[in-house]
C-alpha positions in Angstrom: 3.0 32.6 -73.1 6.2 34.6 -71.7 7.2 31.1 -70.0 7.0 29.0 -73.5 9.2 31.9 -75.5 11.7 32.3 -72.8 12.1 28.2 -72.6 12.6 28.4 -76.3 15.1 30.8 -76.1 16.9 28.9 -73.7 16.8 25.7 -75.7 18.1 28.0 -78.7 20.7 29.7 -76.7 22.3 26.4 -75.5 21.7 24.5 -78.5 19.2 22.2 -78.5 17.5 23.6 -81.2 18.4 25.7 -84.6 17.8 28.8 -85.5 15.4 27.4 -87.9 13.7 25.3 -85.1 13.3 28.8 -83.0 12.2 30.6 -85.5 9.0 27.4 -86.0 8.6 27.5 -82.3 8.1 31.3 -82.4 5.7 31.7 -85.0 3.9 28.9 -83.5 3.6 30.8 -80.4 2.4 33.9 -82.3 -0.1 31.7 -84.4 -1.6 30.2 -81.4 -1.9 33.3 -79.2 -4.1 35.0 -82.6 -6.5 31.8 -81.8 -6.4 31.3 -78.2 -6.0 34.0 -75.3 -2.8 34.1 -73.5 -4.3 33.3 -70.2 -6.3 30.6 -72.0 -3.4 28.8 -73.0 -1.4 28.8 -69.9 -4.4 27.6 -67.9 -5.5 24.5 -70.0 -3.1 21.2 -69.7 -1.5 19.9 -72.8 -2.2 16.2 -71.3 -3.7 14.6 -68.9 -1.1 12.4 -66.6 -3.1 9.6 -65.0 -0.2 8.3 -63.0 3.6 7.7 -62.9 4.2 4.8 -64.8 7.6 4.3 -64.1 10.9 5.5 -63.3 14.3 4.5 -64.7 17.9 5.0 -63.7 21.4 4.1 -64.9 22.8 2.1 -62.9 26.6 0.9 -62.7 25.5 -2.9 -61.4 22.4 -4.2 -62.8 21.9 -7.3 -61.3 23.0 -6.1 -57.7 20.4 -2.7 -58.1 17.9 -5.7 -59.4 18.5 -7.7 -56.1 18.3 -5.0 -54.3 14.7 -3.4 -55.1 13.6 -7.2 -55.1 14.3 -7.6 -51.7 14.2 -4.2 -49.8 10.9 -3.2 -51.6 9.1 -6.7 -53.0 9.4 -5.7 -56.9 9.5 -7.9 -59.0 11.8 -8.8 -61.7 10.3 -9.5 -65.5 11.3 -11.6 -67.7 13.4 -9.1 -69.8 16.3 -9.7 -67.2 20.0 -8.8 -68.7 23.1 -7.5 -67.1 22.6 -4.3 -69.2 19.1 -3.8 -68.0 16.4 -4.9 -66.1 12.4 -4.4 -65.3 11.4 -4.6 -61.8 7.3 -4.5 -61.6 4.8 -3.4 -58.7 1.3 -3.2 -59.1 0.9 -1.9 -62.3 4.0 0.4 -62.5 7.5 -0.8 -63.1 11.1 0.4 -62.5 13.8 0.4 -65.4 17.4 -0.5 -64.8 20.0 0.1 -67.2 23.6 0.1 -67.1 25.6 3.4 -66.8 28.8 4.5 -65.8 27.9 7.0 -63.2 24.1 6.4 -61.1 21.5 9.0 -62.3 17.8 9.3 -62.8 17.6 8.2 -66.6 13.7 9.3 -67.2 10.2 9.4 -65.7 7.4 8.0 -67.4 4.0 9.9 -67.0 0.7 7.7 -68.5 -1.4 10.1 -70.3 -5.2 9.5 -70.8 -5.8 9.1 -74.5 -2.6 9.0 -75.7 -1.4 9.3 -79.1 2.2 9.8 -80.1 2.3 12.0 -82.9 -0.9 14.6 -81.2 1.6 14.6 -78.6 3.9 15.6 -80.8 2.2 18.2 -82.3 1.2 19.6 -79.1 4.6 19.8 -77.7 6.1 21.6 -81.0 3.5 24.0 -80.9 4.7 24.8 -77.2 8.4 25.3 -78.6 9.5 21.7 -77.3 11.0 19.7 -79.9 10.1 15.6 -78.8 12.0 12.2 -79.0 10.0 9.7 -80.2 10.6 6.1 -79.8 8.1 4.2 -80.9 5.3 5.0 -79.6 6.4 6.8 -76.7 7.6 10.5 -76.3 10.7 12.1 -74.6 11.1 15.7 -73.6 13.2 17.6 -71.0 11.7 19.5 -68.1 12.7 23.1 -67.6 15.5 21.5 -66.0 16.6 19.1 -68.8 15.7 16.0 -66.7 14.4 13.3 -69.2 10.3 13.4 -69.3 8.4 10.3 -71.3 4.9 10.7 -72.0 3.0 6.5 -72.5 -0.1 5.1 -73.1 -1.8 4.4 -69.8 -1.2 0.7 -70.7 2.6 0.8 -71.1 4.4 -1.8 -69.6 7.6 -3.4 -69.8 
């Protein structure tokens, strides 16, 4: 419970979220903890990750990262090829190309067992993370702020 307030504070304190927004999070916290035990709630999952889906980085060449994946490590290229971004499948995972100015991890994409967007939702705002949705996908930061998506285990490209 102490992790979930002090990440809320931090999102509050370097503005990711309003007052207003903190002051949701909080009393979600303190509604949830009336319900559920403490240790309850720190040892249960929110979701259920059934594998990395994918991975996606900014790129500054598209094409030449493309070529390169293709031939060093066999993936292959969808039909969704562009100089701004690119899908590059294996097995039943794929990596995401898009054009950046600077190289940088953009995302990782986690498949979650019985996935539903707005549950997902939910979930995370009762935790004191406030989502990105995009369609029907979710985006959150770590306690790090990199870029976490949450997917249906059959998202692809």
């Amino acid at each position: 419970m102490n992790q979930h307030i002090e990440t809320l504070l931090q999102q509050y304190e370097s503005g990711k979220v309003s007052r207003r927004e903190l002051i949701q999070g909080l009393t979600a916290l303190a509604a949830v903890s009336t319900v559920m035990p403490a240790a309850a709630l720190e040892s249960q999952p929110v979701f259920q990750a059934t594998h990395l889906n994918h991975i996606a980085l900014r790129v500054t060449d598209v094409p030449k990262s493309r070529d390169f994946y293709k031939d060093m490590l066999g993936l292959t290229p969808t039909a969704r090829d562009s100089e701004d971004s690119n899908f590059l499948t294996f097995g039943n995972d794929f990596l995401a190309l898009f054009k950046g100015d600077e190289p940088r991890m953009d995302h990782y994409c986690y498949s979650i067992k019985l996935f539903n967007v707005q549950e997902a939702a939910k979930k995370l705002r009762e935790r004191g993370i406030e989502p990105r949705i995009t369609g029907n996908r979710i985006y959150f930061p770590d306690p790090d702020g990199i870029e976490v998506q949450l997917a249906a285990d059959d998202h692809t490209p």
